[in-house]
N, C-alpha and C positions, 0 to 999 in steps of 0.2 A: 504494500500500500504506500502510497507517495502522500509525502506530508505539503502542508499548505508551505509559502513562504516564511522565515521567525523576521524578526529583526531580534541581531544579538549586537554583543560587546564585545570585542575579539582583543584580549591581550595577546601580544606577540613580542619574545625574548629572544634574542637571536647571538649567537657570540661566535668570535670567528680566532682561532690561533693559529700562525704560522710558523712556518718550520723554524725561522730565528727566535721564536721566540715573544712574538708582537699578540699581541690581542686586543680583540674590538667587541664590545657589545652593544647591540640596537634594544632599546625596546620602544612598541608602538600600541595605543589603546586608541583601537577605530570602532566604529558602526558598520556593522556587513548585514549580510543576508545568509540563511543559513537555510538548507534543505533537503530533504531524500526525492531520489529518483534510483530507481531499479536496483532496491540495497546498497547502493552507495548515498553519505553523507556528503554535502556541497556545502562552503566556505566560500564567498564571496566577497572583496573589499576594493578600494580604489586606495591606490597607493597615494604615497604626498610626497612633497618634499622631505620630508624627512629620510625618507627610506633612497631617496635620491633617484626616485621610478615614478616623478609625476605624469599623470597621463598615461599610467597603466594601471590595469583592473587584474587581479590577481583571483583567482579561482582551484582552491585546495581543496580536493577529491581524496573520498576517506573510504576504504573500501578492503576488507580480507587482509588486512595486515599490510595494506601500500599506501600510502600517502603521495600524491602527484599535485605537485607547483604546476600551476598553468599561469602566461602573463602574457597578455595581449593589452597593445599600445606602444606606447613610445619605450617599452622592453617585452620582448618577444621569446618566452624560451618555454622548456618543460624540465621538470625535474624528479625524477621517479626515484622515493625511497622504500626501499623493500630490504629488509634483511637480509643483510650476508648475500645478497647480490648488485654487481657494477652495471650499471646505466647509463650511458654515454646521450648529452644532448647539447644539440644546436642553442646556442644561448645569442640572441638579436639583438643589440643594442644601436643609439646613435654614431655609438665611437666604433663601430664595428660589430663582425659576427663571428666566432668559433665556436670549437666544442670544449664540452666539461665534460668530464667522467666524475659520477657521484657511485661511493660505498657505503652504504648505510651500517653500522656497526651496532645501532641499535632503534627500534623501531616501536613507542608506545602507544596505543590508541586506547581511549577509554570515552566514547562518545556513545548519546542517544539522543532522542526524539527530545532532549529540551536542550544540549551542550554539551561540552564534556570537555576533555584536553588531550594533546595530543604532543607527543616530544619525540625527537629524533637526534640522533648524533651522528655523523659524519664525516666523511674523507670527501673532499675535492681536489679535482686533478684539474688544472690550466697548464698549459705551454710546462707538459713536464715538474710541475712543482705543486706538490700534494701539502693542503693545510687541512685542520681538522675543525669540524662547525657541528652546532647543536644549536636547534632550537623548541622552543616550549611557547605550543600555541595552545589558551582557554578560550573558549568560546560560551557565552553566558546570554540566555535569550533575555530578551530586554521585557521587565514586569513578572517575569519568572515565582509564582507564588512565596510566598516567602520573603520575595525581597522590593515587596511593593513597597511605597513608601504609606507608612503608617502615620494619621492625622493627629495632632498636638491632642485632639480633646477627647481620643478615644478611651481615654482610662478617666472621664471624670466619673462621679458618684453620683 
């Protein structure tokens, strides 16, 4: 059964170490769309500045243990994580286009029909030079019972 559209809150943590030694971490708290179509779970956002991918809309497919980055607009790629298997993808950008090969070394999924979270750790390959990346995305439907917001005078006497 396919669920209606949510609107949710998608926190996104992202961190990146390279082989010298260097690391970087992102985090981004957006408004997406979240939804089931044919057992897989849909993540939809529109990137910002921050992420340095304005003018692309990002669409992360949750499905049997894979997780797939899709990003159409002004960055163009796919990114398939799946345990203990390599995945080579065309990655489109303004500055140009190559490929990346991604290893997924670990792969969590804990989602359903209201949100849930999702974290992955990995190896990427560019022009011969492998860094290692993780990220940890919640997704949290927006009004979600429980986290309504409750009126000042609902506990008077």
């Amino acid at each position: 059964m396919d669920i209606m559209d949510k609107d949710v809150i998608i926190s996104l943590r992202g961190s990146q170490s390279t082989g010298n030694g260097t690391s970087n971490t992102l985090e981004l708290i957006t408004e997406g769309k979240y939804y089931k179509r044919n057992n897989a779970y849909y993540i939809t956002y529109d990137e910002s500045e921050v992420t340095g991918m304005e003018g692309t809309t990002t669409t992360v497919k949750v499905e049997d243990g894979v997780v797939t980055f899709m990003r159409e607009g002004a960055v163009n790629s796919q990114f398939v994580f799946q345990k203990g298997h390599k995945h080579i993808s065309y990655y489109d950008t303004i500055h140009g286009a190559f490929t990346v090969g991604v290893l997924a070394n670990d792969v969590n999924i804990n989602v359903n029909d209201y949100g849930g979270e999702i974290s992955v750790g990995y190896h990427i390959e560019v022009n011969n030079e492998t860094d290692y990346n993780d990220f940890y995305m919640s997704i949290k439907e927006v009004g979600y019972p429980g986290e309504k917001y409750r009126g000042r005078n609902e506990n008077k006497y």
